[in-house]
C-alpha positions as CSV (number, residue, x, y, z in Angstrom):
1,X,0.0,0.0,0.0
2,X,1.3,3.8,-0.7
3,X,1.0,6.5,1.7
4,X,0.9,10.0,1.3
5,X,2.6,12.9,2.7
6,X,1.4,16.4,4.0
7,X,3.2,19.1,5.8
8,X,3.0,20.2,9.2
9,X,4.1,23.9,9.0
10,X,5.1,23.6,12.6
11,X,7.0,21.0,12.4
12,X,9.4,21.2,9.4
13,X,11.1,24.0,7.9
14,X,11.0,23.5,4.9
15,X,8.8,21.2,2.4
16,X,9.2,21.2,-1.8
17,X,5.8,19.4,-4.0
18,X,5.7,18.3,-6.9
19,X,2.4,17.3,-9.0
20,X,4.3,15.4,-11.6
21,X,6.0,11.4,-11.2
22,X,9.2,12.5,-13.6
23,X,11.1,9.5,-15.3
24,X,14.6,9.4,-14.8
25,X,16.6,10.3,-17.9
26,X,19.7,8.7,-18.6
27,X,21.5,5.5,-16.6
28,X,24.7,6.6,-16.1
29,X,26.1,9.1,-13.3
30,X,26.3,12.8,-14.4
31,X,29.1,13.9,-17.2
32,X,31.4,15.1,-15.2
33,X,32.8,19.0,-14.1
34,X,36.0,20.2,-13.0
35,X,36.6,19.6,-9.6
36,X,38.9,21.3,-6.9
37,X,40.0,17.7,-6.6
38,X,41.5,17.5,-10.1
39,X,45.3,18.6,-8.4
40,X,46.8,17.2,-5.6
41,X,46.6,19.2,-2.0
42,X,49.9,19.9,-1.1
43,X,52.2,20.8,2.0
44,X,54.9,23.7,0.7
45,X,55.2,25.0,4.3
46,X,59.1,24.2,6.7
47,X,59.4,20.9,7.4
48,X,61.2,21.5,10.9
49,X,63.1,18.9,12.8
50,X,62.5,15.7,13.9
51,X,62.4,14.8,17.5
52,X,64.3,11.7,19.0
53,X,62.1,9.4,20.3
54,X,64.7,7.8,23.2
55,X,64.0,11.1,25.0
56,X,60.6,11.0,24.9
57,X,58.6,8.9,27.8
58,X,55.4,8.3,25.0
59,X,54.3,9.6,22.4
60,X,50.7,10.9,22.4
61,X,48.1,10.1,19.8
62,X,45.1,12.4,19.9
63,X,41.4,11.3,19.8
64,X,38.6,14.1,20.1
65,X,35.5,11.8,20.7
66,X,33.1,11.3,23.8
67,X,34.7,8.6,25.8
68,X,33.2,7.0,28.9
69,X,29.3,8.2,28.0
70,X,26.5,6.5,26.4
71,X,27.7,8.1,23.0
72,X,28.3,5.0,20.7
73,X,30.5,6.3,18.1
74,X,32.5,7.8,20.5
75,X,32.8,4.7,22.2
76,X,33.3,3.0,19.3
77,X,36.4,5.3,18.2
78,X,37.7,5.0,21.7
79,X,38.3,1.2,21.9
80,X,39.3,0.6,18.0
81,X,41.9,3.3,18.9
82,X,42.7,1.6,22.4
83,X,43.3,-2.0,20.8
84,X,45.4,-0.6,18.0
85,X,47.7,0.9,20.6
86,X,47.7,-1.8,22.9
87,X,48.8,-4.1,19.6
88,X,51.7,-1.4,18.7
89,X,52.8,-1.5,22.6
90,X,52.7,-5.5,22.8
91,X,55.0,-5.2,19.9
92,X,57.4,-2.3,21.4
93,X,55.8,0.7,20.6
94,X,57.8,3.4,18.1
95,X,61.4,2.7,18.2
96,X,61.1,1.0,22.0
97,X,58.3,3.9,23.1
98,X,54.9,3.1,24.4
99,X,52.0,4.8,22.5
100,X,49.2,6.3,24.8
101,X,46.3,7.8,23.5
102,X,45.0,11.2,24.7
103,X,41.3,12.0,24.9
104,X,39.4,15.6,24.8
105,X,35.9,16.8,24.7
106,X,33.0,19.1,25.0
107,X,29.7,18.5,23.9
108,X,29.5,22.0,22.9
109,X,31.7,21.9,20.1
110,X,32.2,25.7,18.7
111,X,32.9,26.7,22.3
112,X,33.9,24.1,25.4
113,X,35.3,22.1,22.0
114,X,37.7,24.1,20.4
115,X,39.1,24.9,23.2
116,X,39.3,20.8,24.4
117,X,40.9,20.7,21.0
118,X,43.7,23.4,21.4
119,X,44.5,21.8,24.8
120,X,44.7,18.3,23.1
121,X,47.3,19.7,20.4
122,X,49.4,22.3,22.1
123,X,49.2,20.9,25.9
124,X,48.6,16.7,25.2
125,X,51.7,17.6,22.6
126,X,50.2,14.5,20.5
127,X,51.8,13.8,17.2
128,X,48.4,13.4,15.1
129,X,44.4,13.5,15.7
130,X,41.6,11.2,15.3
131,X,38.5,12.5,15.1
132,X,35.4,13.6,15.3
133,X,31.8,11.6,15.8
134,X,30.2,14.3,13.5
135,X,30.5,16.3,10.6
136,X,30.1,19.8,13.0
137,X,32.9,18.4,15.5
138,X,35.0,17.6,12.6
139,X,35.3,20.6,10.8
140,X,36.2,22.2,14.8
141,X,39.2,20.1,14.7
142,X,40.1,21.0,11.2
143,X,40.0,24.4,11.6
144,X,42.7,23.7,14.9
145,X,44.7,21.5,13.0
146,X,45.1,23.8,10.2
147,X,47.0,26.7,12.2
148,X,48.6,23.5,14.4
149,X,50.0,21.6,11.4
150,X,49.3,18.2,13.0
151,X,47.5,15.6,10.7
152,X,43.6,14.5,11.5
153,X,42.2,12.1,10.5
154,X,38.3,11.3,10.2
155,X,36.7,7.9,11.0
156,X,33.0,8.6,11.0
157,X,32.3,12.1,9.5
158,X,30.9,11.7,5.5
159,X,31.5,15.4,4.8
160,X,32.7,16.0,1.6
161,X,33.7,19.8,2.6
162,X,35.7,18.3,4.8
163,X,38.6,17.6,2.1
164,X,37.0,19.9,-0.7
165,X,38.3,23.1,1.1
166,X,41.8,21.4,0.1
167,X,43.5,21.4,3.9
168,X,46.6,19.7,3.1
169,X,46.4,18.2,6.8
170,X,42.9,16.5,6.8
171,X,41.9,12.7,5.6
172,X,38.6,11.2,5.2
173,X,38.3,7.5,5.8
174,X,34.4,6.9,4.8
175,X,32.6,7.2,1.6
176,X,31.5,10.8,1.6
177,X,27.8,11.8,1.4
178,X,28.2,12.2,-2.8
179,X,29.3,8.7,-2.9
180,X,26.9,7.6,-0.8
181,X,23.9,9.7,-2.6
182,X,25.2,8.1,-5.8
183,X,24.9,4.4,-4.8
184,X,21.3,5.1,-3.4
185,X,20.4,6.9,-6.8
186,X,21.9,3.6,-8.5
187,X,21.6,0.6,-6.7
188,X,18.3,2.0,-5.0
189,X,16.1,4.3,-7.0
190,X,17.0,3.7,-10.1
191,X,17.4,-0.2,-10.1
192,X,13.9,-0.6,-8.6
193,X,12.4,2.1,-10.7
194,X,11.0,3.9,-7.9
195,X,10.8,7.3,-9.4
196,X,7.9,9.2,-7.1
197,X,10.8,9.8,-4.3
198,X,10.2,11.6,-0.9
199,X,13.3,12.8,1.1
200,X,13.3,13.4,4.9
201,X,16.5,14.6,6.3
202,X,17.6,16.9,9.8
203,X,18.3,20.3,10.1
204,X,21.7,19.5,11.6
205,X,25.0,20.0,9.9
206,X,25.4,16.2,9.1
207,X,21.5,16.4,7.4
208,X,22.0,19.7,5.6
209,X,25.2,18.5,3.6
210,X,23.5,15.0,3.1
211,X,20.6,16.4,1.5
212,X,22.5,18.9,-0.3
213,X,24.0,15.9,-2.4
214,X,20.8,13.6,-2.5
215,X,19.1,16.6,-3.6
216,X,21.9,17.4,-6.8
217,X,22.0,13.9,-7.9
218,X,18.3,13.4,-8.4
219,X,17.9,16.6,-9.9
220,X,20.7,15.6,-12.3
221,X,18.5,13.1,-12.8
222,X,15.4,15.1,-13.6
223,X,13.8,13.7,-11.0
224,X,13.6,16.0,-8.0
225,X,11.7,14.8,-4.8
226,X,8.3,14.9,-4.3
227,X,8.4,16.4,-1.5
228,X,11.6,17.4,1.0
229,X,10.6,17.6,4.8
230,X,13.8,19.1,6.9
231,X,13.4,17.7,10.9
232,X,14.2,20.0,13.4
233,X,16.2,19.2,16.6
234,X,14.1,16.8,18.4
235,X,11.2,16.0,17.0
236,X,8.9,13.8,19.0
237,X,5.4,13.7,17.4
238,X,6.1,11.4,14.4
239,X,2.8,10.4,14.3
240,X,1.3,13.7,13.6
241,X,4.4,13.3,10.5
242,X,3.1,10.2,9.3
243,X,-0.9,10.5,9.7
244,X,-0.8,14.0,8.0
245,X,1.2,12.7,5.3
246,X,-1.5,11.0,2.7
247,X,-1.1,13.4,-0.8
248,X,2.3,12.5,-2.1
249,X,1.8,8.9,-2.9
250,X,5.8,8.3,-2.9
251,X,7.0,5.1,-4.2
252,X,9.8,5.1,-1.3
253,X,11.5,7.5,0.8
254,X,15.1,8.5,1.3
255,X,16.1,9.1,5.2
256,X,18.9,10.6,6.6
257,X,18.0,11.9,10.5
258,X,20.4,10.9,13.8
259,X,20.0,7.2,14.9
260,X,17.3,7.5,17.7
261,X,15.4,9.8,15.6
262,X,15.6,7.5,12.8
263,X,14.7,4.4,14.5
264,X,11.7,6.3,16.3
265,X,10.3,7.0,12.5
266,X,10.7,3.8,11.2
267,X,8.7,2.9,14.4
268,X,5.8,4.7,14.0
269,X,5.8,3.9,10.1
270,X,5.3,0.6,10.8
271,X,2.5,1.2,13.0
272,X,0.9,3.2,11.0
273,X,1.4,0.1,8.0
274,X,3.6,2.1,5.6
275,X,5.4,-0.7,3.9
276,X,7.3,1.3,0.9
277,X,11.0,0.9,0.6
278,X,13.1,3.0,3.2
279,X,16.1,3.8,1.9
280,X,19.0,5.4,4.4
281,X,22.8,6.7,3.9
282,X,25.4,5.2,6.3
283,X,25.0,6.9,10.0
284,X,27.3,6.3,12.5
285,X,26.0,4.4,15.5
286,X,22.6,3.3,13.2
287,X,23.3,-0.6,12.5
288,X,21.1,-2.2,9.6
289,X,19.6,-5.1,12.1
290,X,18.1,-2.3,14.1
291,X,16.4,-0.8,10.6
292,X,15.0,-4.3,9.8
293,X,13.6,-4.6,13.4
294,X,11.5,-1.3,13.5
295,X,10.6,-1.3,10.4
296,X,9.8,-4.7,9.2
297,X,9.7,-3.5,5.6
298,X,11.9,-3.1,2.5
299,X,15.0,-0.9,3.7
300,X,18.3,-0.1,2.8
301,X,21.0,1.1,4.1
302,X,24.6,1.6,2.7
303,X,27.5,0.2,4.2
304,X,30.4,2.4,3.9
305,X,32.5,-0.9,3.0
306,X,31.9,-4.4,2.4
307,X,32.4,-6.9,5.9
308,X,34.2,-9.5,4.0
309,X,37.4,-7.8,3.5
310,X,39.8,-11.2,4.1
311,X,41.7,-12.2,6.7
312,X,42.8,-9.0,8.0
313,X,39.2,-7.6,9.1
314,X,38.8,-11.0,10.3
315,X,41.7,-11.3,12.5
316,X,40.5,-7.2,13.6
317,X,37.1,-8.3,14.6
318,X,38.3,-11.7,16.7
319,X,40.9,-9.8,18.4
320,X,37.9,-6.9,19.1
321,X,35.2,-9.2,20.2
322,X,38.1,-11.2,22.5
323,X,38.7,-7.5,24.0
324,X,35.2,-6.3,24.4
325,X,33.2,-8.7,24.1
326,X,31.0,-7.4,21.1
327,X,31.7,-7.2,17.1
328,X,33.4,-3.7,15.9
329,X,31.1,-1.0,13.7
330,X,32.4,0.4,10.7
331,X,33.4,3.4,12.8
332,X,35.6,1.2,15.2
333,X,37.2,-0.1,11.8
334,X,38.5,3.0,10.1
335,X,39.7,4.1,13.6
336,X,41.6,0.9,14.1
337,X,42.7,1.9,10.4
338,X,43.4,5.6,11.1
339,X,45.7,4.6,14.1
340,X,48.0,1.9,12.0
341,X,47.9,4.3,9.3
342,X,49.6,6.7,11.6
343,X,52.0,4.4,13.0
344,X,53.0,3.1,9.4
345,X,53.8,6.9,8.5
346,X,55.6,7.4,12.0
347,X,58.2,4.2,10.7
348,X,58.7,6.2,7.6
349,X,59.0,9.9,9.1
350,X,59.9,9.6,12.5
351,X,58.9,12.1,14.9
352,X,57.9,15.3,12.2
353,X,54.7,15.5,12.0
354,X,55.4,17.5,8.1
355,X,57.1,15.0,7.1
356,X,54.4,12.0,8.6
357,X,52.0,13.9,6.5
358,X,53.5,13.2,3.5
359,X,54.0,9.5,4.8
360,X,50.2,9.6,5.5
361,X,49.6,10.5,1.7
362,X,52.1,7.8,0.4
363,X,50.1,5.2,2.3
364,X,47.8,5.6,-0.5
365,X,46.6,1.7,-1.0
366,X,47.4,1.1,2.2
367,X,45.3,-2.3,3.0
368,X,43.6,-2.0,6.1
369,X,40.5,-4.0,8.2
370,X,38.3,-1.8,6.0
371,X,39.4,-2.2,2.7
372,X,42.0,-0.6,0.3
373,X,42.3,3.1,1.2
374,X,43.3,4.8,-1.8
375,X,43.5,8.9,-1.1
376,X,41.8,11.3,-4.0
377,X,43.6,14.4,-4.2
378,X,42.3,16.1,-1.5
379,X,43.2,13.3,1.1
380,X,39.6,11.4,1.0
381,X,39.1,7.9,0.8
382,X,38.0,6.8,-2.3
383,X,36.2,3.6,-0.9
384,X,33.4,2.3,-2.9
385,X,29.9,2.4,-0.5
386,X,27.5,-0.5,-1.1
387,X,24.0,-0.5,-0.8
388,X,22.4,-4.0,1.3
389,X,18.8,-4.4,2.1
390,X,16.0,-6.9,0.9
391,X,13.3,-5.8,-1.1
């Protein structure tokens, strides 16, 4: 059975309709436009000295994430980063030096977490940064790291401005949101011909710049959404959303909101017997079980890279479950990834952190536990998203 959609002016901020199914024209992804990531990002600035590491005590490896709360990326960044280290120290460190990693925070992040963020580069002294849980607390450390010159690397944010604004010190691990709207335009829409497309996404920063790039490729497409709701911060009367939404007839319905929010639509959805296809971009902390269990429906979600990687994500999630006691997330992956990445550069530079950059950018094909990573120009990973689900 369809369902329809109407508006609730008081509850979204924005809503686009359409009174028109358009077809989509053309199978193939958009001819292509010059791109700031045509030419390589690169470092011109004084490489400095490198520091000996026999008279160091440790040497510090940032991570700006929640620890110790209920936040489950943040927890998830915390113990991938934890085991790496502990697998680098059982092994005798960097040249016979323990690693230790340093954590900062502040849920506010343009005030209480810049500062956390100075204080973990200028008075932690650590050699590189992993971070954030979101696209918002990302771009806080970025802009620190940029005056800093310390390398930061991203294991959960999908924000391709993260890398477009060419920052020769920043790296991307996950598909970013263009690659992500792309697969869910191919694999999704388009392969199940579901061309009368609704599109529900938050009004935070990780929602805007998701929607921004759903929004380009099906209008590339000539196929704009039927309608566009935009989800303010904590929303909480979904069914008023769902019951008022009965004039849009959409064939499925592309959601990108935070996971609890998510889940609690899905929820009421089901209760209210919408069965179209769901379709969702990868959020951090949302696991695909969980979108099966609300919803009981066709849904998809993309996976930001495939689980059977070989015997090296294997071995990461045995040696993860034996120290936790629960599989790794994607998140947990890339961090696991981000701090072996650093430690491989660290062998080829030693203690420079100008110089570990440029090891960090020839680690391009590195093989980690998720996957080749294999830099574009601007020091994102170009890792290849899939799309799994059940009709």
């Amino acid at each position: 059975m369809r369902w329809i959609w109407i508006t609730s002016v008081a509850v979204f901020f924005a809503c686009q309709t359409l009174g028109h199914t358009p077809q989509y024209r053309g199978t193939t992804t958009p001819n292509r436009q010059p791109t700031v990531l045509d030419t390589p990002v690169e470092f011109s600035g004084w490489r400095g000295a490198t520091t000996d590491p026999t008279r160091l005590d440790e040497i510090r490896i940032g991570l700006f994430a929640p620890v110790g709360g209920d936040d489950p990326v943040g927890t998830a960044m915390y113990e991938a980063a934890q085991l790496a280290i502990e697998e680098v120290n059982a092994i005798g460190g960097f040249a016979g030096v323990p690693l230790r990693l340093m954590t900062r925070w502040d849920d506010d992040p343009w005030r209480g977490g810049s500062k956390q963020m100075i204080k973990l580069v200028y008075e932690d002294s650590v050699w590189a940064v992993i971070g954030s849980v979101s696209g918002e607390a990302t771009h806080i450390a970025e802009q620190v790291i940029t005056k800093a010159w310390v390398p930061l690397l991203s294991p959960a944010s999908a924000d391709p401005t993260l890398t477009f604004i060419r920052i020769p010190w920043m790296f991307r691990l996950p598909p970013d949101d263009e690659a992500q709207a792309e697969i869910i335009f191919a694999d999704g829409l388009r392969e199940f011909a579901l061309t009368n497309v609704g599109l529900i996404t938050s009004t935070d920063h990780d929602g805007r710049i998701f929607a921004e790039q759903m929004l380009d490729r099906l209008n590339v497409a000539a196929a704009p959404p039927v309608f566009h709701f935009q989800l303010p911060a904590n929303t909480i009367d979904y069914d008023d959303i769902v019951l008022r939404g009965k004039s849009f007839d959409p064939d499925a319905v592309v959601i990108r909101v935070p996971p609890s929010e998510t889940l609690a639509l899905l929820d009421q959805m089901r209760r209210n017997g919408v069965t179209i296809p769901v379709l969702i971009p990868w959020v951090p902390g949302l696991r695909h079980a969980d979108l099966e269990t609300h919803y009981g429906n066709a849904v998809f979600s993309v996976q930001p890279f495939s689980s059977f990687k070989g015997s090296r994500h294997s071995v990461f999630v045995k040696a993860y479950r034996d120290r936790y006691g629960h599989d790794p997330t994607p998140t947990g992956a890339y961090t696991y990834d981000a701090v072996n990445l650093i430690v491989r550069s660290l062998n080829k530079s030693g203690l420079n952190r100008s110089k570990m950059r440029d090891a960090i950018v020839g680690s391009s094909g590195y093989e980690g536990v998720s996957g080749a990573i294999r830099w574009d120009n601007a020091g994102g990973n170009k890792a290849q998203p899939s799309l799994v689900g059940r009709p």
